[in-house]
ZAVO-706557 format. One record per residue (C-alpha): y, x, z. Coordinates in steps of 0.001 Angstrom, whole numbers, padded with zeros to 6 digits, always signed. Layout:
YXZ ...
This chain:
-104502-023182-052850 -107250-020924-050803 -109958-019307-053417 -112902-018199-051281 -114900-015813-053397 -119102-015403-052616 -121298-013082-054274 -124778-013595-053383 -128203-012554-054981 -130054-014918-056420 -132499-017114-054593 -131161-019502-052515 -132105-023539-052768 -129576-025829-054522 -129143-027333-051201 -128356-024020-049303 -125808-023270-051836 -124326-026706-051228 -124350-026243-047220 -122634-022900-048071 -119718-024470-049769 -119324-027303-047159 -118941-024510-044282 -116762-022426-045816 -114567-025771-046909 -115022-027159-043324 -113741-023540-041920 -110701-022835-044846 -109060-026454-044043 -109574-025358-040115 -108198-022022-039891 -105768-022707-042880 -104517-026114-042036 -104567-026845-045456 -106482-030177-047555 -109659-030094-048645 -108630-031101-052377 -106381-027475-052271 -109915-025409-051325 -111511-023814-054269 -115057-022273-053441 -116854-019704-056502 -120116-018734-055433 -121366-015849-058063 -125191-014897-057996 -126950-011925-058882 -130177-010722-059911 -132068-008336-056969 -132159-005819-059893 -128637-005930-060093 -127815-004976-056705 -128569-001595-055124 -127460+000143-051584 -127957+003956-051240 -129475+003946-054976 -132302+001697-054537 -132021-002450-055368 -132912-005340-053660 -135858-005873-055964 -137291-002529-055182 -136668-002590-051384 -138425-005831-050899 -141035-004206-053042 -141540-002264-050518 -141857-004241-048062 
């Protein structure tokens, strides 16, 4: 049973979320010859203020911007 894993930050439509999980499905039973009933698909989303590269967070770099 294939677990794909996706950490994202938050923001993203209910239907973008929903495409996300139908490609990575679509490509899992592909490349994995497996069934689509065996694919499990956790998307996990994050606050901007909760992710930071090189000590300064989303929120702040797009702050910036």
């Amino acid at each position: 049973m294939p677990l794909i894993e996706v950490t994202l930050v938050q923001g993203r439509t209910p239907q973008q979320l929903r495409s996300l999980i139908t490609g990575l499905t679509d490509a899992a039973e592909t490349a994995l010859a497996v069934s689509r009933t065996t694919i499990r698909v956790v998307l996990r989303e994050v606050p901007d203020t909760h992710w930071a590269a090189g000590d300064v967070t989303i929120a702040e770099r797009n702050q910036r911007s």
